[in-house]
N, C-alpha and C positions, 0 to 999 in steps of 0.2 A: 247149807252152811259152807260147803267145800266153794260152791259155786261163788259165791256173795265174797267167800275171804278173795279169790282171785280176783273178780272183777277190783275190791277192794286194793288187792297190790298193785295189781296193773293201771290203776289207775292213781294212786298215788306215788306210783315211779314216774308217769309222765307229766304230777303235777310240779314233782320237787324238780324237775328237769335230770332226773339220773335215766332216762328214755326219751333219748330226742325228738322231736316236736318240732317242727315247722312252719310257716307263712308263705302262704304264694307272693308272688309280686304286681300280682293283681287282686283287683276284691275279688272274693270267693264268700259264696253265701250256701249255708246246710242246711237243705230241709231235711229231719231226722224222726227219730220218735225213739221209747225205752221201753216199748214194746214190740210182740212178737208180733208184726203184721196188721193191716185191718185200719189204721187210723189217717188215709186219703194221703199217701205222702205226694203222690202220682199228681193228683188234682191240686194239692197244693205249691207243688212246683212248678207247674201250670198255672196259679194263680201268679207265682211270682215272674214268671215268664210275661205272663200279659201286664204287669205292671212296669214292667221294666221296659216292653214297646213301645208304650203308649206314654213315654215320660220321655223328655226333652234330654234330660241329660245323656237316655242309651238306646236311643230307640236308632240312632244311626251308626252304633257300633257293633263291636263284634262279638256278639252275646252266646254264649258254650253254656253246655249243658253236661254233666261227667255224673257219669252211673257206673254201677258195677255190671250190668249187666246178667243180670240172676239168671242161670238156666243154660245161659247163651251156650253154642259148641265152639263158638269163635275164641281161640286166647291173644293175649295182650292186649294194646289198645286197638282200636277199630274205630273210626266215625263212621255212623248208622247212616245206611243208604237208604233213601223212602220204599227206592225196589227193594229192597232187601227182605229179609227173615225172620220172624221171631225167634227161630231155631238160633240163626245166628249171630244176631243182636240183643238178644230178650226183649222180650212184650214191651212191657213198660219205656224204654228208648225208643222204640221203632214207633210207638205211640206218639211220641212227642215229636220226633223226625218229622212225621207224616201232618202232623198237627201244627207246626210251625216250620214253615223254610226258610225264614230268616235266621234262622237258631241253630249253631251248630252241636249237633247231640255226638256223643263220643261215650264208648264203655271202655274201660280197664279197671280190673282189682287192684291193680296198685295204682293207688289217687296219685301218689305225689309224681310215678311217672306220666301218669293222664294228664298231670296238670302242664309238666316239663312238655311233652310234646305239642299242649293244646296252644303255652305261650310260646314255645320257639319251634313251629310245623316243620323247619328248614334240618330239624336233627332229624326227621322221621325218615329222611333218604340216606341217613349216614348211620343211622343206630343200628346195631343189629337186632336190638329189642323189638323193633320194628318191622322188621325181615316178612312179619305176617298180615301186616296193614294192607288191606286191600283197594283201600282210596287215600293215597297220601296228601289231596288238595286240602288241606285245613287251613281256614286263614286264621289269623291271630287273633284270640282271644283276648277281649278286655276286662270282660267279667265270665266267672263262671261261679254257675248255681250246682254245687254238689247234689244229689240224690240219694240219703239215706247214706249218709257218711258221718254220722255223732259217732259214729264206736270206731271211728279210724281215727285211731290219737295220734298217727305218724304224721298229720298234716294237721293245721290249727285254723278254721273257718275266720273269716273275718267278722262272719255273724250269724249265728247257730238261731235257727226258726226250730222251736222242740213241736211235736204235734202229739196232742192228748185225746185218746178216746171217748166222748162224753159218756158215751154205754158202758166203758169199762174204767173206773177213775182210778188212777191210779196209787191212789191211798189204800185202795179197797184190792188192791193185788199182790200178787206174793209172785216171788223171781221163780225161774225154770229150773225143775220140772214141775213146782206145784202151783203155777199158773203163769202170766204172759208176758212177766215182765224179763226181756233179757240184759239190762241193764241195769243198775242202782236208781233210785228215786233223788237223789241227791247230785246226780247228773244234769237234772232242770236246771240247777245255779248256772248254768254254763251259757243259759238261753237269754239272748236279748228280748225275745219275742216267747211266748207260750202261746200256742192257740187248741183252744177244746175244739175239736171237730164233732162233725155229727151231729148238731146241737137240734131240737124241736127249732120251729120257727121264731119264738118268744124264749129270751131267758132274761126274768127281771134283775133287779142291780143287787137283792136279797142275795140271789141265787147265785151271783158272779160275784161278790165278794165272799162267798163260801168254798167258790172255787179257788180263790187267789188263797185266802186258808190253807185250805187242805194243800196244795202246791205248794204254799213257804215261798211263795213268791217275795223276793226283796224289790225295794220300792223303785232302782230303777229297769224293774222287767218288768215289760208290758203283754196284759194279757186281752186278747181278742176271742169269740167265738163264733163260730161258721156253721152254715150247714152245707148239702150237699143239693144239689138244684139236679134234675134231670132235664136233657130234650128230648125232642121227638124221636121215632123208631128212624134209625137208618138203613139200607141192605147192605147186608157183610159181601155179597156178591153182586159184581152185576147183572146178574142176571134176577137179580130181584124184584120182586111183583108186590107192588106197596097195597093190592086190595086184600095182602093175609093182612094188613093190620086192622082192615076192618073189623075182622075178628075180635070177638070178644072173649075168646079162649086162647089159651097161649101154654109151651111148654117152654118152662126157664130153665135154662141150663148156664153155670159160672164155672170157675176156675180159680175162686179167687178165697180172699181169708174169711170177709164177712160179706154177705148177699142178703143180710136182713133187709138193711135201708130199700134197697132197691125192690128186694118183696114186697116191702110195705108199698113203696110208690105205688109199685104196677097194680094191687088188689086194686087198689082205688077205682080203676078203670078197666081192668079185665078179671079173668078168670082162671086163676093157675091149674091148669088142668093135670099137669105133670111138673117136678123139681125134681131135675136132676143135677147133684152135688159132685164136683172133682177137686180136689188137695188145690192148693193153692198156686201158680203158674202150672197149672195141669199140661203137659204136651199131649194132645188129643190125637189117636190112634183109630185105625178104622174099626176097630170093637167099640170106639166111641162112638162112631160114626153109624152103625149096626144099631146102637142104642138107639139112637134118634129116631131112624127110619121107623124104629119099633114104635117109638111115642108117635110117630105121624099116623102111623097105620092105623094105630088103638084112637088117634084123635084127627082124623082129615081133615076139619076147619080150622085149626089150629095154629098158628104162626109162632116160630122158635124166634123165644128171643135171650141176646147174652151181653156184655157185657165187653165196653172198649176194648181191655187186653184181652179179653180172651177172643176176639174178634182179630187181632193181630194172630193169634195163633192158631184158629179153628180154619183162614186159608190154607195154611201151612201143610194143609192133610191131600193128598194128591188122590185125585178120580173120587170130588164129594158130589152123590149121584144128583143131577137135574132137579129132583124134584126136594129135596133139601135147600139145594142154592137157589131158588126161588122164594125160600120164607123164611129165609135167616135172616135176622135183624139185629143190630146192637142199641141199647140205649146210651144216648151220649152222656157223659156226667159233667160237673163244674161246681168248686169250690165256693160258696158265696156268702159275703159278711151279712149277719144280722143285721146292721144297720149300716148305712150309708155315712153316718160318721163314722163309725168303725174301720168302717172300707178307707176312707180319707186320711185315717189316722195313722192306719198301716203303711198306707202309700207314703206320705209323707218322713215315716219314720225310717223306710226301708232305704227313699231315696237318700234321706240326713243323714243317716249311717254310711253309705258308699261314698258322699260326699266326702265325708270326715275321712275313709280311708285313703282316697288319689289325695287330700292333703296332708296325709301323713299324721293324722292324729288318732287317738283311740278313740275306739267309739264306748 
């Protein structure tokens, strides 16, 4: 109750405007969630990244990316180097750097200064806030996709994407500490878009208007649902030897909030011989590392396999012995609509809205 009454103040001091609130001077779009972790924000930002290439209106401009950068050792703002660190960038940035080079990825905890420097680069040589930027080339920003910024009320999205867990609905949850919700449920209003992630391959129109129910969706918020698509194994090292995939045994190891999805994939075609579980942007240490060699020993045919971000950070581990860096794989993920009108409708909706914003109209 203590938790619920503050979110409850603080969030109606920045609806009455008595806690100032802000607009960048560009679109700015939020992919968020009102939960503790686990609902693809990563893959989703990703989705909206390739929608945004592959359309006429932005695919020749100057497309930012602004994260907070979880974990990272780096302070202030920083644009992610592809050579760079998870250490120093956090996983998730350095993921999308490396994943897109047209895209400028950038972490600071304070948005509204991420955002000042992302649209005018030219302060980052005169600011002292800056003093710790390690690459100050940023070209100019025309849009930026926020990363997990709904609970930053200092800065106001020009259009909030909420992501809902299909495996955990959030009717069916109660706020922290007696389960996952770290925000109010009543926060959705905020969303132009609502997407259920995770979804089975099939969800009939019974089933998605139960969703829009239970959500309190108002009529003009749109809701989409997605699942998650895996690709083939990749090596986290080069030194990687692609005949461990021939294996049909495998020891998985993550890093992350939820690794169900991804168990279920892999059963389908291999053999979990060993799971091993670490907290969530885990920094892997050589007792991790100790670990593993243990599971190779106990399983010789076996191929380690993990997971995009923790692939960003599992190089991070200095002197990982030979015969490890030859059967570490990650599987790659991707966000993907149920249906192909879905997909069309998003796209369509996502670019009408940006539209609306460089003319100056609400969306």
């Amino acid at each position: 109750m203590i938790y619920r009454a503050f979110l409850a103040i603080r969030h109606f001091l920045y609806d009455k405007g008595w806690k100032k609130s802000v607009r960048a001077d560009i679109p700015t779009i939020c992919v968020g969630n009102i939960t503790v972790g686990g609902t693809g924000k990563t893959p989703h930002t990703e989705m909206v990244l390739r929608t945004l290439l592959r359309s006429d209106d932005w695919a020749y401009s100057n497309i930012a990316v602004l994260s907070r950068g979880y974990k990272r050792k780096s302070r202030g703002f920083q644009k992610v180097s592809r050579e760079g660190t998870a250490l120093l960038y956090g996983d998730e940035p350095l993921q999308m750097a490396r994943k897109f080079p047209a895209v400028t990825v950038a972490v600071d905890k304070d948005r509204l200064e991420g955002i000042r420097f992302l649209t005018h680069p030219e302060e980052l040589e005169t600011s002292k806030k800056a003093r710790r930027c390690l690459d100050k080339a940023v070209p100019k920003a025309d849009v930026v996709v926020l990363d997990d910024a709904l609970q930053y009320r200092k800065l106001r999205p020009h259009l909030n994407i909420v992501l809902v867990d299909y495996n955990r609905p959030v009717h069916k949850d109660r706020l922290l500490p007696w389960g996952t919700l770290r925000d109010l449920k009543s926060r959705l209003k905020v969303a132009r878009m609502v997407i259920v992630t995770k979804c089975p391959a099939y969800v009939d129109d019974w089933e998605r208007s139960k969703w829009r129910k239970y959500l309190r969706l108002r009529e003009h918020q749109q809701l989409f649902f997605t699942t998650l698509t895996y690709g083939s194994m990749e090596p986290v090292f080069p030194e990687g030897d692609p005949r461990y995939t021939y294996s049909k045994r495998l020891v998985l190891f993550t890093g992350i909030a939820n690794d169900a999805p991804l168990r279920s994939y892999l059963s389908d075609t291999y053999k979990i011989v060993r799971r091993i579980g670490f907290p969530d942007h885990h920094k892997y240490t050589r007792a991790d590392i100790r670990s593993l060699k243990a599971a190779v020993k106990e399983f010789p045919t076996a191929c380690l396999v993990t997971t995009e971000k923790d692939a960003q950070r599992i190089v991070d581990v200095k002197k990982v012995p030979e015969e490890l860096r030859g059967r570490v794989f990650m599987i790659p993920v991707q966000a993907s609509f149920l249906t192909p009108e879905e997909e069309s409708a998003f796209e369509t909706s996502l670019l009408d809205s940006l539209r609306n914003v460089t003319n100056n109209q609400e969306i």
